[in-house]
C-alpha positions, 0 to 999 in steps of 0.5 A, a space after each residue: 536543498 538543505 533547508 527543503 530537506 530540513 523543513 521536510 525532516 521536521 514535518 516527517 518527524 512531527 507525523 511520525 511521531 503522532 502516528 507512533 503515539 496513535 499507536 498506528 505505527 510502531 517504533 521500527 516503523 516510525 523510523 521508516 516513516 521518518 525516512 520516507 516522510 524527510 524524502 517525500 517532503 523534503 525533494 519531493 515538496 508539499 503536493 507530493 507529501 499531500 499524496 503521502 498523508 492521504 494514503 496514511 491517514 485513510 489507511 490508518 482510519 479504516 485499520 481501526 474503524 474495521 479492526 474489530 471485523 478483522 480480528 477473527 482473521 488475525 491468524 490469517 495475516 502475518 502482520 497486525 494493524 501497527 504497521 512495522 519499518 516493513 510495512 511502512 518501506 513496502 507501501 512507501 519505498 517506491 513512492 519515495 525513490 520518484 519522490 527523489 528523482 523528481 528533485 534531479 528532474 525538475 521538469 519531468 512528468 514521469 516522475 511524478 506519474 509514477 509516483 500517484 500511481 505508485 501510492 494508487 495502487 498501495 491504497 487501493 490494496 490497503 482499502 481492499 483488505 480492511 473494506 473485503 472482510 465486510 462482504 457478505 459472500 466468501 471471496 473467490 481466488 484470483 487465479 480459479 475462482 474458487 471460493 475461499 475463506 476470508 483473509 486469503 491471499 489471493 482471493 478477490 470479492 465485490 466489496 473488495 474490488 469497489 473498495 480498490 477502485 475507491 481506494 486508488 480513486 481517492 489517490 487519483 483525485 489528489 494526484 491530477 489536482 495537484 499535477 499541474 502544480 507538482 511539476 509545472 512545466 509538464 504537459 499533462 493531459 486533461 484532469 478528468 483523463 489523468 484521474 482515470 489513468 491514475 484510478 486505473 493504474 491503482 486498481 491494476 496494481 492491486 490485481 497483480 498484488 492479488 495475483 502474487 498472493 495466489 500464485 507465488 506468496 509464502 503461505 503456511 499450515 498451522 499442523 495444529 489449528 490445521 489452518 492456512 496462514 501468512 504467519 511464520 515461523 509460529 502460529 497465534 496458537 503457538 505452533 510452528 508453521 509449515 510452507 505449503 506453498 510459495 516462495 520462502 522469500 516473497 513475504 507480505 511486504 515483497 508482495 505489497 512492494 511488488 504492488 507498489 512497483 507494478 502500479 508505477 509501472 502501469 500508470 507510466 505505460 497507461 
């Protein structure tokens, strides 16, 4: 076990470190990479650190290859594309707690279900935000179907939704190859069929996240720029927000954990 833990503590080191050098994640979140990476690859094994850095290498591409298209809505999110200890714990928190329990549970499937799902729906929430801005059409709000300006929480498009399915599909495609090699003993179904469940448990999850967004997420107004945002307690601007509606606590990272958890959950019952 130590030596498992110490080879995947080397690994999680040596991408942390790359990646905060790349300048896709900061100092706090390289630690929590760190943190997160040493679990995964240390208990969990390489198929399961395969998922991992599928997800953060697709994620991080796309943040800089579409940076420049989300630069007009950075008034809108509350965080940037160098992904904080906050960000890095809400996309990989729940993935590395079955990526532990697998290392009690040799043998269990569940583990390991939960686990794909898990990262499915986190990717296909982050290929969502960075493809969505790239629709021609302003997207729709979740919840009424009104149409909203970019950058919304809560609000869904075309390019959106293929951009989750694709997202949670690329996931997918790893976690029923490398299934039967990550828990041997499990019985799982046929791999196309674990590829939909997955797929479907990933887009699912980023529905609900969508939900969280236009319903009970913190969301402010810049009184100055007279604006919506996510930011607090002050706008780009400078000013200081004030909520208008939410809850004070659910911040983007409890809604992408809660993403993250909602997708581990469907993928078991599916």
């Amino acid at each position: 076990m130590l030596f498992q833990l110490g080879i995947g503590f080397l690994f999680a080191a040596l991408i942390a470190f790359a990646a905060y050098r790349a300048h896709s994640l900061s100092r706090s979140g390289a630690w929590g990479a760190l943190v997160e990476g040493s679990i995964i690859f240390g208990l969990g094994g390489w198929q399961w650190a395969v998922l991992l850095m599928a997800f953060f290498v697709s994620s991080s591409v796309l943040t800089r290859l579409f940076g420049k298209k989300k630069a007009s809505l950075n008034e809108k999110f509350d965080k940037g594309g160098t992904r904080d200890i906050g960000q890095v714990l809400a996309n990989g928190a729940i993935a590395s707690i079955f990526a532990g329990l697998h290392f009690f549970f040799p043998l269990a499937s569940w583990t390991w279900v939960m686990f794909v799902s898990s990262l499915a729906a986190v990717n296909a929430d982050t290929w969502a935000t960075e493809l969505g801005v790239l629709n021609p059409s302003l997207p729709r709000l979740v919840t009424s179907w009104k149409t909203v300006e970019r950058g919304t929480s809560g609000g869904v498009s075309l390019y959106g939704i293929l951009a989750a399915t694709g997202g949670a599909a690329f996931i997918a495609l790893f976690g029923a190859w490398l299934g039967n090699s990550a828990v041997p003993s499990a019985l799982f179904p046929a791999a196309v069929l674990l590829f939909a469940f997955f797929t479907g448990a990933g887009v699912l999850g980023s529905l609900f996240d969508s939900l969280l967004g236009a319903t009970v997420q913190a969301i402010y107004r810049c009184p100055h720029c007279n604006k919506e945002t996510e930011k607090h307690p002050l706008h780009t601007c400078g000013t200081e927000t004030v909520q208008v509606r939410g809850w004070s606590w659910l911040n983007n990272d409890m809604v992408n954990l809660g993403c993250a958890m909602m997708g581990a959950l469907i993928g078991m019952f599916l």
